[in-house]
N, C-alpha and C positions, 0 to 999 in steps of 0.2 A: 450926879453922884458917880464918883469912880469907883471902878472895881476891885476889891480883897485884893489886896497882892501879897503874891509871897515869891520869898527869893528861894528859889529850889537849887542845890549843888549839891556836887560832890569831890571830894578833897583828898590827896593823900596827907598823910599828917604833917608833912612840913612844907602844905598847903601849895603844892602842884596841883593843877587843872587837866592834866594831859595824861590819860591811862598808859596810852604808847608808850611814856618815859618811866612808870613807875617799876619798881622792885615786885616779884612776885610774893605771898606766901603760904605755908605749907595750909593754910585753914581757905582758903578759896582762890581763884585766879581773877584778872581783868573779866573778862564775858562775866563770871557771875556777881562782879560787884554793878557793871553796870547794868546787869537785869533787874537787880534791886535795887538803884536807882528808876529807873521807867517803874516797874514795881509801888514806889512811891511816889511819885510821878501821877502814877492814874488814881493812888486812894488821895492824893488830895483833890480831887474833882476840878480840874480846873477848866472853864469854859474854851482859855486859849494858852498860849506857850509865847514869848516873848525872846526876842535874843537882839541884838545888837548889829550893824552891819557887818564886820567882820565875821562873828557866828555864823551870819547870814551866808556872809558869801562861798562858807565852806560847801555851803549845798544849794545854793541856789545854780551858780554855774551854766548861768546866761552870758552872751556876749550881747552889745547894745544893737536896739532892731526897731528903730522907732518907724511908724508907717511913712511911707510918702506923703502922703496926703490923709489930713484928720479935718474933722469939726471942731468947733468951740471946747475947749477941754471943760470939765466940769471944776471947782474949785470950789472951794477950800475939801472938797470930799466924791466921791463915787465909792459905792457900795456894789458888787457884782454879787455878791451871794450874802442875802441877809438870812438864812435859811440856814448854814454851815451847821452841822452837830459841834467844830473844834474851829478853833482859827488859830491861824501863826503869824504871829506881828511881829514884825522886821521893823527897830530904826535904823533907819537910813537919810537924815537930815541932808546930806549932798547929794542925791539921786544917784548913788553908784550903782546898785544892784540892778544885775539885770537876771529875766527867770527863764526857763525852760516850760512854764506850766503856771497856773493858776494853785497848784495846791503842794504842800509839802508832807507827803506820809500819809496822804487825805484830807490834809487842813488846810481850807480855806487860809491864803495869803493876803494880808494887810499890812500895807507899807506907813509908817508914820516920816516924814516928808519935812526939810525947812518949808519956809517961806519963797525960795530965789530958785526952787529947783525950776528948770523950765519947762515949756508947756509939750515941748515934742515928747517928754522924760516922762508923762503922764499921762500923754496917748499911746505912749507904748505899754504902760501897767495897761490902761482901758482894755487895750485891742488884745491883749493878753488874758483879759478874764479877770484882774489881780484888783483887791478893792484898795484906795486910797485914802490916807488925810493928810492933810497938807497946814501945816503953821498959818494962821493967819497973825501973825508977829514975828516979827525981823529974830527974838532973840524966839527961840519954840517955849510956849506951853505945854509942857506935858501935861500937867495934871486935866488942862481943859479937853488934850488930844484923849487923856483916857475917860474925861466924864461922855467922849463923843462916841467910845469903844463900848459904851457902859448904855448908852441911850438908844444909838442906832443901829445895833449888835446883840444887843441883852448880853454883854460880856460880865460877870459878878463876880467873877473868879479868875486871876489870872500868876500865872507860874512862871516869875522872870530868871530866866535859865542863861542869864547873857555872860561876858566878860567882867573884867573887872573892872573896867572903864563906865561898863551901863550901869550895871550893880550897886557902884559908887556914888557915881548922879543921881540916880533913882532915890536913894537911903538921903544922900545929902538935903531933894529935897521934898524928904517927907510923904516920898509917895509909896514907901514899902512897908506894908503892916507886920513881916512874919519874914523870920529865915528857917529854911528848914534845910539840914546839912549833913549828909552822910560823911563819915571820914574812913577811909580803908586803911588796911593794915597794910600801909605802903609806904616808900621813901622816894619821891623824886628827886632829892639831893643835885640839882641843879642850882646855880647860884640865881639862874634867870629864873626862878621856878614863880609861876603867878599867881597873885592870889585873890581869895577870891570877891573881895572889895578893894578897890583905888577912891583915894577923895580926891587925886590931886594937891595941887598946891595949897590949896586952900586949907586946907585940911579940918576934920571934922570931928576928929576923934574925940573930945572932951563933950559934943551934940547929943551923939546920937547913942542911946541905952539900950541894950538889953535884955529882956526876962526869961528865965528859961520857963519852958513850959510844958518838956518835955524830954524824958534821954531813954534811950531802950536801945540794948544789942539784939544787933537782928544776927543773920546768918553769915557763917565767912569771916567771922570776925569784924563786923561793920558798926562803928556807931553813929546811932540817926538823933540826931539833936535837932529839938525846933524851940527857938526863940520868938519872942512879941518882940516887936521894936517898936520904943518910942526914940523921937527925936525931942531936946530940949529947945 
């Protein structure tokens, strides 16, 4: 059984990701919008926090350090702390990340992993402290990576907080129960400005629905919208 998920963001209204770029206004600043963000954040209870490799690599901020010499890697999984109160799950399908630490803000680090990454790339999360799971299929499982997050973890809840690229994948296929979305009273007015779901080429738009299930202004001028998502 996998875990609740819900896509947790925050937007300025013509759906910039990046506070640094946004317009300020006279009813609150950046710091206070992104404190209510975290602020919701911690009332949805979530077991763990999810982002994407990129996300990842903004604060991971390891160069690669894999030991000299290791044992038998474990595979398809190693677990370093089954105990964690929080975890932070990094995909990183091509083993790029590399960490300074086993935890991120005190959360227990969990890498979800292809299939081809290789075995040196896995002694280094080990020897690092960092728990893994690794695809056992050429193309990745996710849904089976998160029934593994969900069994070997007790993870029930989890807040995918990634890019638009993860966000998209994730919704495309079917693994995201709930968006919940602050939007500020902001303009990134960027042409590159990103947003906060990509289907790619495929595209999915006619799929996936819907339902609100929730709108409330909060402080700062912020509103916080949370949607159920079905996929058709």
């Amino acid at each position: 059984m996998r875990p609740y998920v819900i896509c947790h963001m925050i937007s300025s209204i013509d759906g910039g990701l990046h506070p640094s770029r946004w317009t300020e206004s006279p009813d609150g600043q950046r710091s206070d919008w992104s404190a209510l963000y975290q602020s919701c954040h911690e009332k949805l209870e979530g077991d763990a926090w999810m982002v994407g490799r990129i996300t990842m690599a903004e604060m991971s901020k390891g160069n690669p350090h894999p030991p000299h010499s290791y044992d038998k890697v474990h595979r398809p999984s190693h677990f370093a702390d089954r105990e964690a109160a929080q975890y932070a799950v990094a995909v990183d399908m091509s083993g790029k990340l590399h960490f300074t630490g086993n935890e991120i803000d005190g959360d227990h680090i969990v890498v979800l992993l292809g299939a081809d990454v290789p075995d040196s790339h896995l002694a280094e999360l080990a020897s690092d402290g960092i728990s893994y799971i690794v695809s056992q299929q050429s193309q990745p499982d996710l849904e089976m990576m998160f029934d593994t997050l969900n069994q070997e973890l007790g993870i029930e809840r989890l807040l995918l907080e990634g890019g638009a690229g993860i966000n998209g994948s994730l919704l495309a296929q079917g693994l995201v129960d709930e968006i919940s979305v602050l939007v500020a009273p902001a303009l990134d007015g960027r042409s590159a400005s990103q947003s906060i779901v990509e289907f790619g080429e495929e595209g999915l738009a006619d799929k996936v629905q819907l339902s609100l299930k929730s709108c409330d202004v909060l402080d700062y001028g912020v509103i916080y919208l949370r949607y159920a998502v079905s996929v058709a």
